[in-house]
C-alpha positions in Angstrom: -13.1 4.7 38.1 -13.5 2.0 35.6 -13.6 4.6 32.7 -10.3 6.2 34.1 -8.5 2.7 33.7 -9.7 1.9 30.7 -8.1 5.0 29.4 -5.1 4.4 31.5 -4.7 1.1 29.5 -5.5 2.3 25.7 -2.6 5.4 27.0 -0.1 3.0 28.0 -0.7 0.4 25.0 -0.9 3.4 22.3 2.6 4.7 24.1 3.9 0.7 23.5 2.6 0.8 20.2 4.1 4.1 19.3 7.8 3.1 20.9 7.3 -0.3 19.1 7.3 1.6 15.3 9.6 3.8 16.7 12.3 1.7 17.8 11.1 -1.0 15.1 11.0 -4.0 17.7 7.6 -5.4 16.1 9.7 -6.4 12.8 10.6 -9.5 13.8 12.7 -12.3 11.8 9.5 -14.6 11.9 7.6 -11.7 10.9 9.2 -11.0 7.8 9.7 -14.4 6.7 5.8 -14.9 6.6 5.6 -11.5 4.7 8.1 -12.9 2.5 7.0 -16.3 1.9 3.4 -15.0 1.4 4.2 -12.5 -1.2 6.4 -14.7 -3.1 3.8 -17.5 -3.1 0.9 -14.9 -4.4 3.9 -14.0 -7.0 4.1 -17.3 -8.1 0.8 -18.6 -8.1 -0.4 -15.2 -10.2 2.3 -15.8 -12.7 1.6 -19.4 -13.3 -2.3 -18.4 -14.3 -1.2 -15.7 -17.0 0.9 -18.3 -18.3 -0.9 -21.3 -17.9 -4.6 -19.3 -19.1 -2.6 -17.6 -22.1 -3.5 -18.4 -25.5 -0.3 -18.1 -27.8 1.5 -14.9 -26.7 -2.0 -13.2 -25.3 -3.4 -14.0 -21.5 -6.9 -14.5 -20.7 -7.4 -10.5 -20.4 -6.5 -10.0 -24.1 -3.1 -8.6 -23.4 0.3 -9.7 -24.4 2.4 -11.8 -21.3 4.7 -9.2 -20.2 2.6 -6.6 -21.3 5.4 -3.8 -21.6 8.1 -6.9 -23.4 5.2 -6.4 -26.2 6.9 -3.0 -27.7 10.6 -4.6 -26.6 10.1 -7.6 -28.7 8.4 -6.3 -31.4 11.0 -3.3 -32.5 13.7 -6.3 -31.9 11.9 -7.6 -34.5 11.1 -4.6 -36.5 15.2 -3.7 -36.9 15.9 -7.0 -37.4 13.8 -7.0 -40.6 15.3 -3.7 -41.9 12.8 -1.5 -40.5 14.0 -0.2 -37.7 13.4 3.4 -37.9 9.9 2.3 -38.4 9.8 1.3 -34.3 8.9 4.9 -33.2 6.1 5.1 -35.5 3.0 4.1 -33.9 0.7 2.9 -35.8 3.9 0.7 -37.8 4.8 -0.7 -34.6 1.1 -1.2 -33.8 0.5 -3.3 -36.9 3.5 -5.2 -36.3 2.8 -6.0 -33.3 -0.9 -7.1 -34.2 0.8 -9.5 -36.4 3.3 -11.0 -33.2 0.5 -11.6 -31.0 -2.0 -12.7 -33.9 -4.7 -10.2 -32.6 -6.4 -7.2 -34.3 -7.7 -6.6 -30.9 -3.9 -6.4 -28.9 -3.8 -2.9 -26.8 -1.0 -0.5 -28.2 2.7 -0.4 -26.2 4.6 2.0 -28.0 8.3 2.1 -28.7 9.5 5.6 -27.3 13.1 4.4 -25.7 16.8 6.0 -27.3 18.2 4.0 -30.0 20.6 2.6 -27.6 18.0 0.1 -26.2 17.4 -1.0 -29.4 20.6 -3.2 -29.4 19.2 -5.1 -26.5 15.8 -5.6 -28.4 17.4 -6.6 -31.0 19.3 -9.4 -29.9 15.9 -10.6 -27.7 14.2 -11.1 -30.6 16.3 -13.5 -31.9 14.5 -15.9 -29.7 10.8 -16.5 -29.8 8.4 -14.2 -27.6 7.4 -16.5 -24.7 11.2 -18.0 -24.5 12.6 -14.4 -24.7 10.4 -12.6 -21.9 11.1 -15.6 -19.7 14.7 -15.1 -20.4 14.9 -11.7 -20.4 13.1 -11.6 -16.4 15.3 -14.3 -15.2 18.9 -12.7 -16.6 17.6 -9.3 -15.3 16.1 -10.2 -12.2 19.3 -12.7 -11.3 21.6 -9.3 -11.8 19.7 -7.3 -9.7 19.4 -10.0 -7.1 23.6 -10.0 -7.6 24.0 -6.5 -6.5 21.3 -6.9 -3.8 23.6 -9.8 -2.3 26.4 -7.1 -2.6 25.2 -4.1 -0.9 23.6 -6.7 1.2 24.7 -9.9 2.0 22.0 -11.9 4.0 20.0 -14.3 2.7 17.2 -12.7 4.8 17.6 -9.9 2.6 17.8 -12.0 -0.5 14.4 -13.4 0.5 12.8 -10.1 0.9 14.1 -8.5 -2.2 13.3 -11.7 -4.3 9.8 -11.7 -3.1 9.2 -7.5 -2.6 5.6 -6.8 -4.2 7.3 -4.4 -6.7 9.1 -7.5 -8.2 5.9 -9.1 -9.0 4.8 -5.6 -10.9 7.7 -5.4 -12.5 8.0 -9.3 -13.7 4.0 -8.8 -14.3 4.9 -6.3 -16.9 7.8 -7.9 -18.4 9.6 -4.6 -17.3 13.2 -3.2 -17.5 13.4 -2.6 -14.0 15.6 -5.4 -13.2 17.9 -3.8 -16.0 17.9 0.3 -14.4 17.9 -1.3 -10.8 20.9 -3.1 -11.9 23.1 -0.8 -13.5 22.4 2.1 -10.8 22.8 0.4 -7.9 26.2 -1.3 -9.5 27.6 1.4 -10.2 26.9 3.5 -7.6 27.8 0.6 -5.2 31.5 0.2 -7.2 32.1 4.0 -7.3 35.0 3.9 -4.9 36.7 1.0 -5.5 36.4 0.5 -9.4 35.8 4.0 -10.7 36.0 2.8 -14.5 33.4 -0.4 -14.1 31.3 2.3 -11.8 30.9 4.5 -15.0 30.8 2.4 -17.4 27.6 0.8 -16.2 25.9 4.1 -15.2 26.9 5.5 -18.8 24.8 2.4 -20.5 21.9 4.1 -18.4 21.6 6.2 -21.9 18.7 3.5 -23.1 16.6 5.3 -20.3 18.4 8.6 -19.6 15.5 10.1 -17.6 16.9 7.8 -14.6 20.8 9.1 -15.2 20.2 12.8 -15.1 21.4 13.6 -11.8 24.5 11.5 -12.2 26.8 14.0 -14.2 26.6 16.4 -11.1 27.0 13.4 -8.5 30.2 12.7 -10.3 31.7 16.1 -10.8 30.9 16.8 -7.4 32.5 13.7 -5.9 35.4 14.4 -8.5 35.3 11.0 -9.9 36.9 11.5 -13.1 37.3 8.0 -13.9 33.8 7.6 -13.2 33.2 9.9 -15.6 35.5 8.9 -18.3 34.0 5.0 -18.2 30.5 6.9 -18.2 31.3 8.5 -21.3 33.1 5.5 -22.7 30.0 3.1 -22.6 27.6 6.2 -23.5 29.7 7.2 -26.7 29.9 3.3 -27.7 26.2 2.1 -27.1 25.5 5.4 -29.5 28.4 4.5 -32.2 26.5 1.1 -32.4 23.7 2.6 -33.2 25.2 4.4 -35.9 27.2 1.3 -37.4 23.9 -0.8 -37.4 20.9 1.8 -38.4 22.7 5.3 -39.1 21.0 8.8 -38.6 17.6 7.6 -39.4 16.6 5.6 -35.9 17.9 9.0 -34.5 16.0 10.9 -36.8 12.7 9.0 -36.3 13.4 8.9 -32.2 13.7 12.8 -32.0 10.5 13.4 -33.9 9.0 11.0 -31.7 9.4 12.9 -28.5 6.7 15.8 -29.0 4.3 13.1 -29.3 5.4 11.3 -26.9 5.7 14.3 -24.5 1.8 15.8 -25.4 0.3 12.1 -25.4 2.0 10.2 -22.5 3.6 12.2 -20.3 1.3 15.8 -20.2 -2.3 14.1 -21.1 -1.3 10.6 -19.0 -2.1 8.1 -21.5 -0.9 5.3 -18.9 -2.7 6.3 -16.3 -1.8 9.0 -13.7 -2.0 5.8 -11.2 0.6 4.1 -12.5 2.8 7.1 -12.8 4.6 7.8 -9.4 5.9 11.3 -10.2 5.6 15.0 -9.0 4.5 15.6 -12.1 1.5 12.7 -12.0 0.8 14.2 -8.6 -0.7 17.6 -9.6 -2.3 16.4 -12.9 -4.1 13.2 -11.3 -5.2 16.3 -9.2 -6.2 18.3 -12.0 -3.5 20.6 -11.9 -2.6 22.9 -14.9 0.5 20.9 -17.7 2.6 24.7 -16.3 1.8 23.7 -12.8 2.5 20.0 -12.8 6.1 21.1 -14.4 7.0 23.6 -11.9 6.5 21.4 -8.7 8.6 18.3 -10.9 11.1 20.9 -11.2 10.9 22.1 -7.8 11.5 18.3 -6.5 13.9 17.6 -8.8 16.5 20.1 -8.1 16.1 19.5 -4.6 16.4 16.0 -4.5 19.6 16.7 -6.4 20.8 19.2 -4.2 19.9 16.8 -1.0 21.6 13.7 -2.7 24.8 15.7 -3.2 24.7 16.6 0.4 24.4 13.0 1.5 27.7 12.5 -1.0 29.7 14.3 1.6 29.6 11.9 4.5 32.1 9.2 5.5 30.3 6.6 4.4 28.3 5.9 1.0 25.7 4.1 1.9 23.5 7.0 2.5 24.5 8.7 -0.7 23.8 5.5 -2.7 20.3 5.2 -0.9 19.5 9.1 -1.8 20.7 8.6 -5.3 18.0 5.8 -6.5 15.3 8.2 -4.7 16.5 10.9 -6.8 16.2 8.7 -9.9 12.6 8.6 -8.5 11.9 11.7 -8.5 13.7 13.8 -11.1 11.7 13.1 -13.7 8.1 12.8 -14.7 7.6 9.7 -16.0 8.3 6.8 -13.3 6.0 4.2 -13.3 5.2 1.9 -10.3 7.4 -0.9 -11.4 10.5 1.3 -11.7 10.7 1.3 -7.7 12.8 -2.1 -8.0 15.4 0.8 -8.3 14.2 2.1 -4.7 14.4 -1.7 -3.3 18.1 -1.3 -3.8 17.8 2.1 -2.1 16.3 1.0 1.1 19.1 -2.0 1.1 22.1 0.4 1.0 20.2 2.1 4.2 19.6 -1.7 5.8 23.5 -2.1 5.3 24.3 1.0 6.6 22.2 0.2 9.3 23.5 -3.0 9.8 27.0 -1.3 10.4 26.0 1.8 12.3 23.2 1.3 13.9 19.7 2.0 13.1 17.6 5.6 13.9 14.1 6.1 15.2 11.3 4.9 12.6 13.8 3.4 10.4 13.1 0.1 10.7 9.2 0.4 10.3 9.4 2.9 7.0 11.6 1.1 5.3 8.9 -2.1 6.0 6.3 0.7 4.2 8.5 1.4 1.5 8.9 -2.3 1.0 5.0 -3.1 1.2 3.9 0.6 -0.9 4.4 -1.0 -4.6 1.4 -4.0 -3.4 -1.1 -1.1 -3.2 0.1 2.3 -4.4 -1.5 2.2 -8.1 -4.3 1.2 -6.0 -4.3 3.4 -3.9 -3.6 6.5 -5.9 -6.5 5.4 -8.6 -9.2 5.4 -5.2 -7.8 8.2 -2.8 -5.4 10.2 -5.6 -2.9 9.9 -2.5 0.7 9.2 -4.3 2.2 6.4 -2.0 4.6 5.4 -4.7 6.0 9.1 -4.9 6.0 8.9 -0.7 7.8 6.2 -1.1 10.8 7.8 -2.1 10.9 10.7 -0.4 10.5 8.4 2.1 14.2 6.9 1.1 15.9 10.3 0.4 14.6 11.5 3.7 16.4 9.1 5.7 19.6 9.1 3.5 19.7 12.8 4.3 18.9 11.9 8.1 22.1 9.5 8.5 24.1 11.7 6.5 23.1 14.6 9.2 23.2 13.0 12.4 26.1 10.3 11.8 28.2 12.0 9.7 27.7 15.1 10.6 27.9 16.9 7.0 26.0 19.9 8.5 27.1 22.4 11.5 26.3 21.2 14.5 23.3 24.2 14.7 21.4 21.9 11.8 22.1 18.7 14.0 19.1 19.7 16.5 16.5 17.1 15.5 15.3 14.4 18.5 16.6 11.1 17.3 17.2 7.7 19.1 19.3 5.1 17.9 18.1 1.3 17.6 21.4 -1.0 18.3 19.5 -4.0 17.3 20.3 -5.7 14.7 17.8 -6.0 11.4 15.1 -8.4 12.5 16.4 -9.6 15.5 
């Protein structure tokens, strides 16, 4: 008897449990806050030691603060002192960079961005390291918090992007997260109402085109020929700077850079299959032939693609904004861990959405994972091999597709079968 209600209890609280993820009651306003406060507090705290335990430009692990700013910085400086080309050879950029940080000893972070991206550099180094990678975060950081407050404006929201684990990784590593997040989401988020401004900032996306290959067929297929004129605008003028400034050679040296950069850090993983959250990580961190690993990055990227311009054809554009920053994700084989600020802006358009229409079934509690996933997934995939980071935004595109399916109906009704139940709560209430 006492067995039988003892399982009669574990049932009925695994059912509550269960209807509790599904409906997404358990994320609570207090909840979040503590989640929020917590993680920006650890973000902080961990930032003040690098800084504060840093001798010169180096922290007390031997690496440079910012880590990644190191090859930003030092090709600034590099095409500031007439060498520019010189930025995509290694072991030039190396011994400049040896010479910035005032260690024989510094680890290597190689150059291997387009020319366009060199303008930026450029004009960072004109300040001196520590100033400029504190500069750089905030400007970025504070643009990408902008467009959050745009698709999104709460300042619950605010909080929780501002203090999302995957800001710390990115901030950690002195990234250009910030940067892709920002220009994305912008112009995805302005390409109804300002066409022109929409493609102008997706077009300067050319400094790290491996993010912007799915936006010429977005754009043809929405028709948005403004779009695409201001895309091509800002493309064809970031590239005629180039030109004016360096000429053919910084071209020249970029495009005999690539097979290098191909063999050495995308097909062998010199970063670490860990920190790369691709398809194409995925089968090599599980010792899958270079032929193999391609195929299934091709395989998910042309369906991501074809899903994202699926979720284009629904009323609203939420859910087509949301599937296009997973697509960013995973169309191409090099994403690292803190690239996902680019999939924080996802899982807001899908919150805003949300906010207006009404949540699904497991929203609310995967969206909470995708938020928590950038904390532990190098982790994670370093111990177990288990890709959360890649999860993560299937995760996104998934429910994208979902809303564009159920709610807006872009499918016959035959395709419209799946079991769903609608939350009317609002986010954290």
């Amino acid at each position: 008897m006492r067995s039988s209600l003892t399982a009669c209890y574990l049932l009925t609280r695994h059912q509550e449990m269960m209807n509790a993820l599904a409906n997404g009651s358990w994320l609570t306003a207090e909840r979040m806050r503590a989640a929020a406060v917590i993680s920006g507090a650890v973000t902080i705290l961990l930032l003040l030691f690098l800084f504060l335990t840093a001798s010169g430009t180096v922290d007390a692990y031997g690496r440079p603060l910012g880590t990644d700013f190191s090859n930003v910085w030092t090709a600034g400086s590099m095409a500031r002192e007439g060498a520019a080309a010189s930025a995509w050879d290694w072991p030039s950029h190396l011994a400049v960079q040896q010479q910035v940080h005032g260690r024989s000893d510094i680890p290597f972070y190689g150059w291997h961005y387009p020319p366009p991206f060199l303008l930026l550099a450029a004009a960072l180094a004109f300040l001196p390291y520590k100033i400029s990678l504190i500069a750089w975060q905030a400007t970025t950081l504070a643009t990408a918090a902008s467009i959050l407050w745009r698709i999104l404006p709460s300042r619950r929201a605010l909080l929780l992007g501002l203090t999302a684990p995957v800001v710390f990784v990115c901030l950690g590593h002195g990234h250009n997260g910030f940067l892709t997040a920002s220009l994305l989401g912008g112009g995805l988020l302005l390409l109804e109402r300002r066409p022109i401004l929409a493609g102008l900032l997706l077009g300067c996306l050319v400094y790290k085109p491996q993010f912007a290959l799915f936006i010429p067929p977005l754009l043809l297929a929405c028709r948005n020929w403004r779009a695409i004129a201001g895309a091509a605008a800002s493309t064809g003028c970031l590239i005629a700077l180039t030109f004016a400034f360096w000429g053919w050679p910084v071209w020249q040296a970029f495009l005999d850079s690539l097979p290098l950069t191909r063999t050495v850090i995308i097909e062998q993983g010199a970063t670490g299959w860990e920190k790369i959250q691709s398809p194409f990580a995925m089968i090599r961190m599980w010792h899958g032939s270079v032929a193999a690993a391609y195929a299934v990055q091709a395989g998910f990227a042309f369906a991501s693609v074809l899903l994202t311009l699926l979720a284009s054809r629904g009323r609203d554009p939420s859910a087509r904004n949301a599937a296009a920053t997973a697509t960013a994700m995973l169309s191409t084989p090099y994403v690292l861990d803190y690239d996902f600020v680019v999939l924080g802006l996802g899982a807001a358009f899908l919150v805003a959405d949300g906010m207006k229409r009404g949540f699904l079934s497991w929203e609310k509690s995967l969206l909470a994972l995708v938020w928590f996933a950038p904390l532990v997934a190098r982790q994670l995939a370093e111990i177990t091999l288990l890709p959360l980071g890649q999860l993560s935004a299937v995760i996104v595109l998934a429910l994208a597709v979902r809303r564009s399916i159920l709610l807006d109906e872009v499918l016959p009704a035959a395709f419209r079968s799946w079991p769903f139940r609608r939350s009317r709560e609002r986010f954290g209430q």
